[in-house]
C-alpha positions in Angstrom: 30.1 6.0 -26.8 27.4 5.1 -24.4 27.2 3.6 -20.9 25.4 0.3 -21.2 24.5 -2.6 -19.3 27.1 -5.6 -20.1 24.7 -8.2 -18.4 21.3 -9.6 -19.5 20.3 -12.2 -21.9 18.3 -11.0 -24.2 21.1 -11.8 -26.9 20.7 -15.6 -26.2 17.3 -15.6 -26.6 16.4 -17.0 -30.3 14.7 -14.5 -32.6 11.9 -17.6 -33.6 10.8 -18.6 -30.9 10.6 -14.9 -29.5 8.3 -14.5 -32.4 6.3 -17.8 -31.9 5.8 -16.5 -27.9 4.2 -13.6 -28.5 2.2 -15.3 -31.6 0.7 -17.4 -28.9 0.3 -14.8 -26.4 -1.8 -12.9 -28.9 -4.1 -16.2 -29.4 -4.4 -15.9 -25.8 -5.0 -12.0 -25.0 -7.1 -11.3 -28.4 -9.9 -13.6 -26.7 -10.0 -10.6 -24.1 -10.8 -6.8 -24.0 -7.5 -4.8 -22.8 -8.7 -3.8 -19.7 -8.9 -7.7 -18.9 -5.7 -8.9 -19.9 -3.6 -8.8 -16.6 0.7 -10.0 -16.1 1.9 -10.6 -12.8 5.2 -11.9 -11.0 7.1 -11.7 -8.1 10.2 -9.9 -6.5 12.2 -10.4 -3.4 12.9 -7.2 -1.0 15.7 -6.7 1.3 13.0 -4.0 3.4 15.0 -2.9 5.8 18.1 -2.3 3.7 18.4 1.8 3.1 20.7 3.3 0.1 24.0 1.8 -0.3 25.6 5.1 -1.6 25.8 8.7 -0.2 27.7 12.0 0.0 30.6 12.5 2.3 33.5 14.6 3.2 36.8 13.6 2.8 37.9 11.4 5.2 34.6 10.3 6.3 34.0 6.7 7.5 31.8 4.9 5.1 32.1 1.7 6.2 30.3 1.5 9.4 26.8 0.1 8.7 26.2 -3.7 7.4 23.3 -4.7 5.6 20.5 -6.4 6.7 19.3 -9.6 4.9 15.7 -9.3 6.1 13.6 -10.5 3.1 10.3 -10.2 1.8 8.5 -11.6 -1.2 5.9 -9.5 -3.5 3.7 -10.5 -5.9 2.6 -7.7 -8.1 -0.2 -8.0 -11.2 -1.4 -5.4 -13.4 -3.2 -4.8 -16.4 -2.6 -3.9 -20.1 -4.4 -0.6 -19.8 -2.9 0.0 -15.9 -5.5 -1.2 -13.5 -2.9 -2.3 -10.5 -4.7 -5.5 -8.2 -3.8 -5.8 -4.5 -0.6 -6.5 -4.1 0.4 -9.8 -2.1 2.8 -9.5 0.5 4.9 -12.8 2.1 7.1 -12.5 5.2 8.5 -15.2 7.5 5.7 -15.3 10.3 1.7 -15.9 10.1 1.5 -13.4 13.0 4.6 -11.1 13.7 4.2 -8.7 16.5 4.9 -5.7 14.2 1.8 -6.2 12.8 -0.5 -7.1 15.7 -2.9 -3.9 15.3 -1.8 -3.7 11.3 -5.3 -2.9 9.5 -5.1 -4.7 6.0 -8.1 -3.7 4.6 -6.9 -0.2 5.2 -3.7 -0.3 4.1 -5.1 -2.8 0.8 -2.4 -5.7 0.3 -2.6 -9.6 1.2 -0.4 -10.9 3.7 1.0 -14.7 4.0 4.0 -16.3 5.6 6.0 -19.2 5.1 9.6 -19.9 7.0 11.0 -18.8 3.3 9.1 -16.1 2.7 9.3 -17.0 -0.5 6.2 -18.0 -3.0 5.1 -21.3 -2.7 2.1 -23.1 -5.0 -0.1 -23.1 -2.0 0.1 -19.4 -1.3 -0.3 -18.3 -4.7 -3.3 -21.0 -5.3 -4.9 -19.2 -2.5 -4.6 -15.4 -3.5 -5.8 -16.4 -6.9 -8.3 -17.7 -5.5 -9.0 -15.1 -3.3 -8.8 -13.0 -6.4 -11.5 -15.0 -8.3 -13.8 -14.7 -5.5 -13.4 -10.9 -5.9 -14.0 -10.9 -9.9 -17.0 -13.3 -9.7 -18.6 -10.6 -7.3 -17.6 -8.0 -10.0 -18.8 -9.9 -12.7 -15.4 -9.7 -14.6 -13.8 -12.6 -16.7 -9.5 -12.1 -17.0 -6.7 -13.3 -17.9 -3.6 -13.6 -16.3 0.1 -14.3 -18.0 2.3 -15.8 -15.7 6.0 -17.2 -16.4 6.9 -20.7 -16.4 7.9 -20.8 -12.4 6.6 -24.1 -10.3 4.9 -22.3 -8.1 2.2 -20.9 -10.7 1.2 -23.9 -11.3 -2.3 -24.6 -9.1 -4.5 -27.4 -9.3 -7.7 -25.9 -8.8 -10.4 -24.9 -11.2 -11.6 -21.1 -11.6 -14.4 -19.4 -13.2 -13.3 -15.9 -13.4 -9.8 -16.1 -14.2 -7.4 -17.7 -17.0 -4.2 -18.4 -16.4 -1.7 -18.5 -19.5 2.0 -19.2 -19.0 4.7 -18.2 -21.1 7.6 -19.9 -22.6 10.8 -20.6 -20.1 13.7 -18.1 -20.3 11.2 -15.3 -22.0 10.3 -13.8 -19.0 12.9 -10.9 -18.8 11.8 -9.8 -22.8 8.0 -10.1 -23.1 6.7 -9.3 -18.9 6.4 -5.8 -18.0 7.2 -5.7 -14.3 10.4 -7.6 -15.8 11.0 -4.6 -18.0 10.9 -1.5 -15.4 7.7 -1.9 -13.3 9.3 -3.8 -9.9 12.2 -1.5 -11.1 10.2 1.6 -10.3 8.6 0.2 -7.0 11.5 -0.5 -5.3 13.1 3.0 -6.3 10.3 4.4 -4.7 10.2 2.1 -1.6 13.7 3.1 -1.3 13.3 6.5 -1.6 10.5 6.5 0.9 13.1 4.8 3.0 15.7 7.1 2.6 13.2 10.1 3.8 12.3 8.2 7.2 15.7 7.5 7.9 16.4 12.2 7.2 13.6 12.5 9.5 14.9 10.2 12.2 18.7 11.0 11.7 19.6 10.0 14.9 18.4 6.8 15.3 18.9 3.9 13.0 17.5 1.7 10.4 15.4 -0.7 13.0 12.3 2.0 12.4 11.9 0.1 9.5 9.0 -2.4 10.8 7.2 -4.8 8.7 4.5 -2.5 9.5 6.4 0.6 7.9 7.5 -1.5 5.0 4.3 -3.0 3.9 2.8 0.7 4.5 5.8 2.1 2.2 5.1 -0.6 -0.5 1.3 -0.1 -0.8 2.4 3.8 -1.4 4.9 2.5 -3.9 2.3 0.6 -5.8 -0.7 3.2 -5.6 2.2 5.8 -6.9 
């Protein structure tokens, strides 16, 4: 016997037109060295939210902290061979207070902001844009594979980057971040969390800033 996941739906997914997605992929990614073929994608983060589990003694009361539902949204994109791009952070406010002083060039991530903080066409047309600025100064020509999500889809022309996008309902088989990478970030984030919150044992999960978290995340990623 073996303790397995009951939820996923990989076994929905028909074994033909698996086959025919990655056919087409490999159209795509063969017109590319390795080092150039890049996937990215996005994840929501609960930031401020520290492990949901610990050890206690008998009688212990476990029940006395809720959990916050502060969100953030970020957009990860990484090559075949492991060359990580900056990461794009979204939060809720243009210019929150926590990160008044916040150097970004430092710290290496984008940040944007919508009342969502969610990803929205016009934030990703502008990173990838921002993005294509940076490999025309580099002298690079990539390729980026993106799922089939609204929001991918930008209007604008670029020179240095080619976007291809998969197939609906693939995305959880054929994209890495889908298949461990996010997973691994945000067990690190969280462990990086949980070691603050030894440090500061007596105080409480509000030294968690956006500042913190965005500082956590870029560790996260560089890691």
């Amino acid at each position: 016997l073996r303790n397995l996941s009951t939820r996923g739906s990989e076994s929905l997914i028909d074994a033909d037109i698996l086959t025919q997605a990655k056919e087409e992929l490999l159209v795509e990614t063969r017109k590319y060295r390795r080092e150039d073929v890049f996937n990215a994608d996005e994840t929501g983060l609960f930031y401020k939210q520290s492990s949901t589990r610990s050890y206690c003694f008998p009688g212990d009361n476990t029940k006395h902290t809720k959990l916050s539902k502060l969100r953030i949204t970020i957009l990860l994109c990484c090559s075949a061979t492991g060359e990580k791009l900056t990461p794009l952070i979204i939060g809720k406010y243009n210019k929150p207070r926590e990160l008044k002083n916040f150097n970004f060039e430092v710290n290496r991530c984008y940040y944007k902001a919508n009342k969502t903080s969610w990803l929205t066409k016009t934030l990703f047309t502008e990173y990838i844009e921002e993005l294509n600025e940076e490999f025309i100064k580099s002298g690079r020509k990539i390729l980026i594979i993106l799922d089939n999500f609204s929001g991918h889809r930008i209007d604008c022309s670029l020179s240095n980057i080619q976007l291809c996008y998969m197939r609906p309902n693939l995305t959880g088989v054929l994209q890495p971040p889908d298949a461990g990478i996010i997973n691994i970030l945000k067990c690190k984030y969280r462990s990086l969390v949980d070691e603050l919150m030894v440090k500061n044992i007596s105080s409480d999960i509000k030294a968690i800033t956006l500042a913190v978290c965005i500082r956590f995340i870029v560790c996260s990623w560089n890691t």
